[in-house]
Structure formats: C-alpha cells, structure tokens
ROKOL-24672 format. One record per residue: x negated, z, y of N, C-alpha, C in turn. Coordinates in steps of 0.05 Angstrom, whole numbers, plus 5000, padded with zeros to 4 digits. Layout:
ROKOL-24672
XZYXZYXZY;...
end
This chain:
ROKOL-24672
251847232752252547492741255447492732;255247642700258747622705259947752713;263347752713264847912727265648132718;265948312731266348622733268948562726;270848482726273248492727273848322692;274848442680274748262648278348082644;277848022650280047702659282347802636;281848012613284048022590284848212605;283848432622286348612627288248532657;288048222657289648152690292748252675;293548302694296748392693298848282694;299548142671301847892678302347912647;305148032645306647912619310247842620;311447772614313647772619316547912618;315348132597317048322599316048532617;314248542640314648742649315848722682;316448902698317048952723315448772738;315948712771314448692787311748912793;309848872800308049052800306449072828;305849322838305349442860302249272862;301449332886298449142889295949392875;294349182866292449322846289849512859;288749692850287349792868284949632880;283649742897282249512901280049472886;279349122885277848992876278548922840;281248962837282348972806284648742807;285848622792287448472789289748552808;291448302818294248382835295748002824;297948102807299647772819301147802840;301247582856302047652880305147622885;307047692906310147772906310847372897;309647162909310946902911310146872875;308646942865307546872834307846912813;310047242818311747432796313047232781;314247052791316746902775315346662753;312646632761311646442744310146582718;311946532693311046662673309146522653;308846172655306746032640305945902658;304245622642303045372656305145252662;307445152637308744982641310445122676;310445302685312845452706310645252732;307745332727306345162755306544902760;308444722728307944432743310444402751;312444522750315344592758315244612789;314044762791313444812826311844642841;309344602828308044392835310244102842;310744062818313343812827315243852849;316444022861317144122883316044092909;313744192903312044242929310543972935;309143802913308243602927309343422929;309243142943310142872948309842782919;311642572925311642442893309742322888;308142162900306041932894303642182887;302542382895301342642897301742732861;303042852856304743022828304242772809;305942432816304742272792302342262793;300242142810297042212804295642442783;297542702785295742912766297442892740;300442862734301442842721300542612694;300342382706301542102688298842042676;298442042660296741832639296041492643;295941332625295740982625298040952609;298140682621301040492603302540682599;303540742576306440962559305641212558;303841362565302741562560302641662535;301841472515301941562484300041802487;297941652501295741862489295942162498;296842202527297042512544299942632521;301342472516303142642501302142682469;299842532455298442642438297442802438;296442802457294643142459294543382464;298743372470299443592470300843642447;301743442438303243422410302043512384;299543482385297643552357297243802362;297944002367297744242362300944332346;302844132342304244202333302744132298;300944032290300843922266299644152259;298444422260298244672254300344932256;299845042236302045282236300145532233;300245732248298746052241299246192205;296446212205296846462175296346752193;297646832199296947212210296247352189;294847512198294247872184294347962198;295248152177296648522187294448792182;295248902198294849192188290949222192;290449032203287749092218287749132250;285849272250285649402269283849302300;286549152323284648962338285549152365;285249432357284949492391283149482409;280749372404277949312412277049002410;279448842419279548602413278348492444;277148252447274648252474275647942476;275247792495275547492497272647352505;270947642515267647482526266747352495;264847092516264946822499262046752504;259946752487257046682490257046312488;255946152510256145942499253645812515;251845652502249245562508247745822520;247746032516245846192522247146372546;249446352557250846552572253746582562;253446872576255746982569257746952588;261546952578263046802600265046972591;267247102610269147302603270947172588;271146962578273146792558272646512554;273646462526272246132520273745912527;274745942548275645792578275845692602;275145462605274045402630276645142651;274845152676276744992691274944632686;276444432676276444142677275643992705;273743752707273043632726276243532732;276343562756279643352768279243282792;279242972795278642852820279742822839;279542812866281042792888283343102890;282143322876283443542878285043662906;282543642927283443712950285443522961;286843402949288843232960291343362953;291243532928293443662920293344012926;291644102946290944412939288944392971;288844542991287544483007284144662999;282144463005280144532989279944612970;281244362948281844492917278744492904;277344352908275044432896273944652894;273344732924272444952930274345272926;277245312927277945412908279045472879;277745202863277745222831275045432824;272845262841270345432830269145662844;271245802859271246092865272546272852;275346142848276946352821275946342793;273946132790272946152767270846292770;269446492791266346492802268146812791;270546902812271147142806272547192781;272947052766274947062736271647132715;268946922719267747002700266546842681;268846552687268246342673267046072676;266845872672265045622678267645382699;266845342715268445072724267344842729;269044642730266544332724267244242745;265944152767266343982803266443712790;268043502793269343342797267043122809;265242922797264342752812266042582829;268242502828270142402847272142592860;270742772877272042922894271042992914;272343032937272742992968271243262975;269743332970268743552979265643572961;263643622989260943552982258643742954;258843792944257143842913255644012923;253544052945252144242960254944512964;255944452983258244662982259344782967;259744722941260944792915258345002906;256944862900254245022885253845302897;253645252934253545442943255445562939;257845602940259945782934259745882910;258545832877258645892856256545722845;253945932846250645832830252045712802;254445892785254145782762255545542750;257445452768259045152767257344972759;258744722747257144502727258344352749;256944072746258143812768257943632737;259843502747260843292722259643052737;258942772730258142572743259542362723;259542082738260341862730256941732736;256141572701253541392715253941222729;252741122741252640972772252040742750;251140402763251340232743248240162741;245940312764243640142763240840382758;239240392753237040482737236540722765;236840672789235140742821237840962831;239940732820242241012834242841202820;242341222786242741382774240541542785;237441552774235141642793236641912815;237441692836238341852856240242072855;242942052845244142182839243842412817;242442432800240842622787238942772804;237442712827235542822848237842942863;240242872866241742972882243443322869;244043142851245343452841244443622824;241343652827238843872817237843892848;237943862873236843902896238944162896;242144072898244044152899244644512902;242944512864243444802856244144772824;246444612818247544682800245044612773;245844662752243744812717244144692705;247444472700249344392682250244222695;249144042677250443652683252443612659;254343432668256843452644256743042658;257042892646255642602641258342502621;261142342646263142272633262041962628;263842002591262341662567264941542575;267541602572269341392569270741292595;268541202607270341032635268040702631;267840632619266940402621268240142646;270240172634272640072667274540282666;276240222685278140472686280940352678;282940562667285540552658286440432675;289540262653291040182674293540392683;292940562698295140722711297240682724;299040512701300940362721303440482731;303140852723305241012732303241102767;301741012780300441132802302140882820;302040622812303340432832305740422830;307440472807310140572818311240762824;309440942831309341232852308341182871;307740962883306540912906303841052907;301441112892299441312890297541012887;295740952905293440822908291240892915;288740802902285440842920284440562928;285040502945285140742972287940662971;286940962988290941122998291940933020;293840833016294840733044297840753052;296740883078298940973096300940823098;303840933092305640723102307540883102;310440773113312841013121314041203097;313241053079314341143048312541503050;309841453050308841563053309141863065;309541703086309741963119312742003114;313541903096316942133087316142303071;314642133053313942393031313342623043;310942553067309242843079312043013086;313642863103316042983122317043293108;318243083085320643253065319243383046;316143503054314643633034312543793055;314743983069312044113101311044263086;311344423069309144563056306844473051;306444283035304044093029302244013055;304843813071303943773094302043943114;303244103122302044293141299744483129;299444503096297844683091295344603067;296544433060294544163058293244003076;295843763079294843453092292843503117;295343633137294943643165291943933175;291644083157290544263148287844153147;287344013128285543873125284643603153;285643503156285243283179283343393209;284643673213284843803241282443893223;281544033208278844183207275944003197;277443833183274843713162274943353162;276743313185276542993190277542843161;277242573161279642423142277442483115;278942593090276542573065274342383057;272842393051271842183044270942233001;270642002994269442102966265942282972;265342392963263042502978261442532960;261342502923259942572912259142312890;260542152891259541942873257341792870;255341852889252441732896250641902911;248241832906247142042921247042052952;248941922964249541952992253141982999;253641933019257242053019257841763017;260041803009260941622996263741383013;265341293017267741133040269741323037;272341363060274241563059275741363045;278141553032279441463023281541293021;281641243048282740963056282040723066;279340713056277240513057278640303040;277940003055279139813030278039733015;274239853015272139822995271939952975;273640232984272840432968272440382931;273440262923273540182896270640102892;269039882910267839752905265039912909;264740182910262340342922262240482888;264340502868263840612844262040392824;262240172833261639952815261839922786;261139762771260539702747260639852723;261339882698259340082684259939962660;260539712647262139662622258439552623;257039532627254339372623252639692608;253639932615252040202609251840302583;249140352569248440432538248040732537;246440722513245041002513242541012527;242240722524239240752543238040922573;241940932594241140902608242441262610;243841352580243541682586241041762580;239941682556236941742563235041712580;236341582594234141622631234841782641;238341852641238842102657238042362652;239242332621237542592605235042732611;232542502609229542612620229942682651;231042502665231142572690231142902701;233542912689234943152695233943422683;233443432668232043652658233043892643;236043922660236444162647238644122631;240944352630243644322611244344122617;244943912594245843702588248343592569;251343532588253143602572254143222570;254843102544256542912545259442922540;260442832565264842862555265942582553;267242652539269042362523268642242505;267642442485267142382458269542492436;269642202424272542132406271342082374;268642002369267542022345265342142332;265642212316263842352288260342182302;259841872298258841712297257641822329;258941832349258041862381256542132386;258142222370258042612369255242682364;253742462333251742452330249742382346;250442112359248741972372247742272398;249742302420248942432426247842802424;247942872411246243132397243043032392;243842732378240642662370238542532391;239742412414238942402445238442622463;239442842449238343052472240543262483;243143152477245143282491244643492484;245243742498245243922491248644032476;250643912487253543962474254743722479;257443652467259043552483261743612486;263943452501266143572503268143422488;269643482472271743222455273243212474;274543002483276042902504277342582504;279642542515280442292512281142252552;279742392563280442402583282742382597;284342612585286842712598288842482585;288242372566290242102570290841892590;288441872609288341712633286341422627;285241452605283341172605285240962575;285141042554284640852537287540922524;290340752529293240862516293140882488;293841072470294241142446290941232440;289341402452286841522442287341632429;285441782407286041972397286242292411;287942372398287742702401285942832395;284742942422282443112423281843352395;284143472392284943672375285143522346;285443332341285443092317282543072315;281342922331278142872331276243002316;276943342330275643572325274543612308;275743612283274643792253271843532249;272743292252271143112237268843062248;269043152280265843172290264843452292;265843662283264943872285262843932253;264143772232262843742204260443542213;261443292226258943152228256043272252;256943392261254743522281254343822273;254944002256254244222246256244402261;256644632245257944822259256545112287;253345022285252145182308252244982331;252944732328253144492352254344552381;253444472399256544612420257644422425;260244382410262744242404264844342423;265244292454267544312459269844142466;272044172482274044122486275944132503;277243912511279943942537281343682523;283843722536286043562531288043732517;291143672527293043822517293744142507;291244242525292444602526293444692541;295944812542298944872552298445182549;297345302538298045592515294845812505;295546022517293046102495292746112464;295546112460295345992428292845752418;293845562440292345282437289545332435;288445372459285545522462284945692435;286245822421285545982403285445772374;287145622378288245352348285145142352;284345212395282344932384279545052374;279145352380276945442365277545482329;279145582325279045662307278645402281;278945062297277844862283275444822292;273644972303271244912310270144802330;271944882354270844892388269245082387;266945072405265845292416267445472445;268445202454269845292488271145032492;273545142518274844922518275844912543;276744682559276544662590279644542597;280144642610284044602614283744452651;285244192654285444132677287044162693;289643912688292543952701293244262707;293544312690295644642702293544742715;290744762723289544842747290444742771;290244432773290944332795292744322806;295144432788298144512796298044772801;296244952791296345212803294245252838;293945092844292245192852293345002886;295744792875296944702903299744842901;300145022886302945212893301845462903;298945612896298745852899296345902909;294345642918292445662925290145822905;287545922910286046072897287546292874;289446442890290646612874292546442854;293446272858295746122838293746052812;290946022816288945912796288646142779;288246402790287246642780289146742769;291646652772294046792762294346582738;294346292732293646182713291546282698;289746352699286946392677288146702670;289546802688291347112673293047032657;294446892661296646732639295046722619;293246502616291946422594291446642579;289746792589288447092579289747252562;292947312574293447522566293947372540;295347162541296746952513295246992496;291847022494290246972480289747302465;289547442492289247742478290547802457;294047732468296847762452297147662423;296047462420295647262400293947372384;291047482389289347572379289947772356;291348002375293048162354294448142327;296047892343297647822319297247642293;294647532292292847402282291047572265;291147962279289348002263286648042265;285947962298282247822301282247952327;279547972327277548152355277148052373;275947752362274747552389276247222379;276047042399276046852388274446692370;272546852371270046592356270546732320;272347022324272647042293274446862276;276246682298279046522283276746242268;278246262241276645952234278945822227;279045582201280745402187282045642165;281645812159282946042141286046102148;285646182190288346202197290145982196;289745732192290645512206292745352170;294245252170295045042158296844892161;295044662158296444432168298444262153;301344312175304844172164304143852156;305743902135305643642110307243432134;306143132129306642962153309742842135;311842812160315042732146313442452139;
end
C-alpha cells in the first residue's frame, strides 16, 4: 500500500528555521539532522563517524576512479531550458512504474555489506523506504537474511548475483520467491570483480581481518563502535554473508569467504534465461551499458532494466550511466522500463535522468551514508532532501510531474 504521507511535502529546506516536531504520524527532521542541508553534507559526516577502511569501502570506485567520477560528472554535459509563467502549484512527484504506483521516481540502490556501516542497515534502508513510499533493492551480498527484509517490507526487490552452476541458480531463485519478495533485479556486470585497489590501501578486506590497525579505528570512532560494531556482535553474533546462495552463507572473516561466491566469467544469456523462467515474476536486469544488451535483454524477457556501471566499482573508465542513456532508451523504445543509478547527488539529477528517458532511478552511496550518521531517520531525511530538490526544480522548469520533463528542457554544452 502506498504511503499516506507524500514524501514532497517532508520539511527540509534551507532557508528555513529549525522546526518544532511534526504532528503525529507527519514528517519531523530531527534536532542532530537540522544542519544537514544535502547528500553531499551526509558523506561529510559519514567520513567522521566511520573508521577509515569502513567510509573507503562505500566511497572508492576501481583503479583511478575514472569511472565513479564520470558519473557524476556527466550531468554537467546538460544545461536547463525553464518555462515561465505556467502554472505548477499542483505539481505531484507519484511515479507509476511497471504497474505500481510509488510516491517518487526514486528509489534506494542494492549496497553490500551495508550493516557494517549503519547498524542493521538493510533492514533500515527498506523500512524508510516502506514508510517514504518508494521501492528499495536488498543487496544479495548483505549480512542480513532476505526472509527478514521481505518481512519488514512485502514491496522491496532483492537484487542477486548468478551463482556459477545451473542447481544453485535453481536454488537461489526457490529461495527468494519462498522469501516473499515480486521483483528480482539480476546484476550483468560482475563477471569477475574490480580491482579495488583503494579498499587495500584502506586496510578494507573480504574477509575482514582483525588487526590492531583495525581495533584503533573502532577505538577513535565509539560512535560507530558501540552503535554499530559492538551493537551488532552482543545481539546478532559475528555477520555472516547470508544471502548469496540459497543457504547462509561464511562470516565475514572467513578465509573462504571469497571462495563460496565462485565463478561467473563462464555465465551467458543462457543461464538468465533459466533464471528468468524460473522465477516467474518481475524481472529486472542491472548493469546495462549498451544499446545492443538493452535489446538483448527486453527480447529475453526482462521485464526492465537498470543503466548502470556499477557505482564505478567494476570496470575503470565505464561509461556514464547518464551518457549511455539516450542511446538505449531509442534502441529499446520509449514505453521500455529504462532505468537508472550512478552519480545522483541532486534532485536536479533525478529530474536531468528522466527527462533523457529514465523511467526511475535508484541512488546508493548517500543512502548508506545517511543511514550510518542518522540511522533510519538520517535515510528519510535524505529521500526529503531529494524530494523537496525535485518539487523545487519542478517549478522552475515549469512542469507538474517528472515524467512531463523530456529532451525539450535539456541542451547539451558544446564539448571544449
């Protein structure tokens, strides 16, 4: 069901006062959250609050980070056309997409090992998203079991990584339709994984291993510590990966752990079309970078997919998600469901990536930084940020909803 509460009128702008607590069951930012006026203010704090090896994990990209700083960069290659003097006081952000309706065409991004940075970050991403209205994607590599999630929010999607063999895929598809969840989201670009060589000179390994470096970090970071780490330990024993197979998976300081994800550079289309029939229902593919793929899967069955370069964490110098866009949105039609994550900072952005022909679009990092500075509420106060940007914008643009912005508003700065 959606939410009673319509996510554009949360109460957060920057020119106004501190604000008294909301009545009940209505928006409140809370006294520690006043001072954070964007995304960029949560990874500010976030950097603060967590250990360093912790902050580079969500932060850093592969090799040079060409590609994570592409994908925030290509939104500079558009400039706004506004209109005036129409009339958007009836301007709405609810967003119809595959057949439901969502209080805005914004969602929260799969991010793995969340609860490491946020205590039970899974479980509060896809509650503030349960009370905000909107879609959130569970993390096949995260520390908290997929049954639990579902139950907390019927309408959450689980993202999966294919397993490498015909029986475990099988399984893991039986697993997360026993589960609950409607919406399988089926990540393409991990064939092997990035070389993340900003995680080992942050000391950030899988598996994690303990060492004094470490247990300083925890020391000189008791916030985290005590309301995270130790938080976690005393109630819910050492994490384990819990969702990557259809059984639980090694804790994270396993010295196998690597070796329980296995294989996947051997994986085709053949073997999404097993998953596809398998599974039955909403069927999403992410990490699609071409026109050519975009096709392939629409004509397999997908039901959408997501343009993505995966955060800038797999393949250095990918393309920009927001680059990608126009040319698979022509090649797969414009009723297609064409969405999108990577490099949105802004509701501007969100608005720049529909208006080239996103349907919806899924924002990660600045969740997971909101959500280990402020917990649940730090998430909800993010998707208010977003919101209002978008309402604000709307105006000034001229337009009611997002799905009215097309390539009309947009033109694109001549390259030096």
């Amino acid at each position: 069901m959606q939410s009673e509460l319509r996510i554009q009128d949360y109460p957060v702008a920057s020119h106004t006062a501190p604000r008294k607590p909301a009545a009940a069951g209505g928006w409140h930012v809370p006294r520690r959250l006043q001072h954070v006026l964007s995304l960029a203010d949560f990874e500010e704090a976030a950097r603060r609050h967590l250990p360093a090896p912790i902050f580079a994990y969500i932060k850093g990209g592969s090799e040079t980070d060409r590609a994570l700083r592409g994908s925030e960069e290509a939104f500079a290659d558009y400039d706004w056309v506004t209109r005036v003097f129409h009339d958007t006081s009836g301007r709405n952000l609810t967003t119809t997409l595959l057949g439901e309706s969502w209080a805005a065409p914004v969602g929260i991004a799969p991010m793995g090992i969340s609860a490491l940075s946020a205590y039970r970050g899974d479980l509060i991403q896809t509650r503030a998203a349960a009370a905000a209205g909107i879609p959130a994607i569970m993390s096949g590599s995260s520390l908290i079991r997929m049954e639990d999630v579902a139950a907390a929010n019927p309408r959450a999607w689980f993202q999966a990584y294919v397993p490498g063999e015909p029986d475990r895929i099988a399984a893991l598809v039986d697993r997360v339709k026993a589960a609950g969840f409607r919406t399988l989201v089926v990540t393409a670009d991990v064939a092997v994984s990035g070389n993340r060589e900003n995680n080992i000179r942050a000391r950030f390994s899988t598996p994690l291993r303990p060492d004094l470096r470490l247990a300083w970090d925890g020391l000189t970071h008791p916030r985290w510590l005590c309301g995270t780490m130790l938080k976690t330990l005393l109630r819910h024993g050492m994490p384990h990966f819990e969702n990557s197979h259809a059984k639980r998976g090694a804790p994270i300081i396993a010295k196998h752990v690597m070796r329980e994800f296995g294989a996947r550079n051997h994986l085709s289309w053949a073997h999404i079309a097993q998953m596809r029939e398998r599974w039955g229902g909403r069927f999403i593919i992410k990490g699609i970078l071409s026109p050519e793929d975009a096709v392939l899967a629409r004509d397999m069955g997908a039901d959408g997919i997501i343009v993505s370069n995966h955060g800038g964490r797999q393949l250095d110098g990918a393309l920009a998600p927001l680059r990608a866009l126009p040319d698979i949105v022509a090649a797969v039609g414009p009723d297609y469901a064409v969405m999108m994550d990577g490099g949105i900072r802004r509701g501007s952005d969100v608005l720049m990536a529909m208006a080239l022909g996103a349907k919806f679009v899924f924002v990660g990092r600045p969740f997971n930084y909101a959500g280990a500075v402020g917990g649940a509420a730090g998430i909800t106060h993010a998707l208010g940020i977003l919101a209002t940007e978008m309402v604000r914008n709307l105006s000034l643009l001229g337009a009611l909803n997002p799905a009215d912005l097309d390539a009309r508003h947009l033109r694109r700065r001549a390259r030096a």
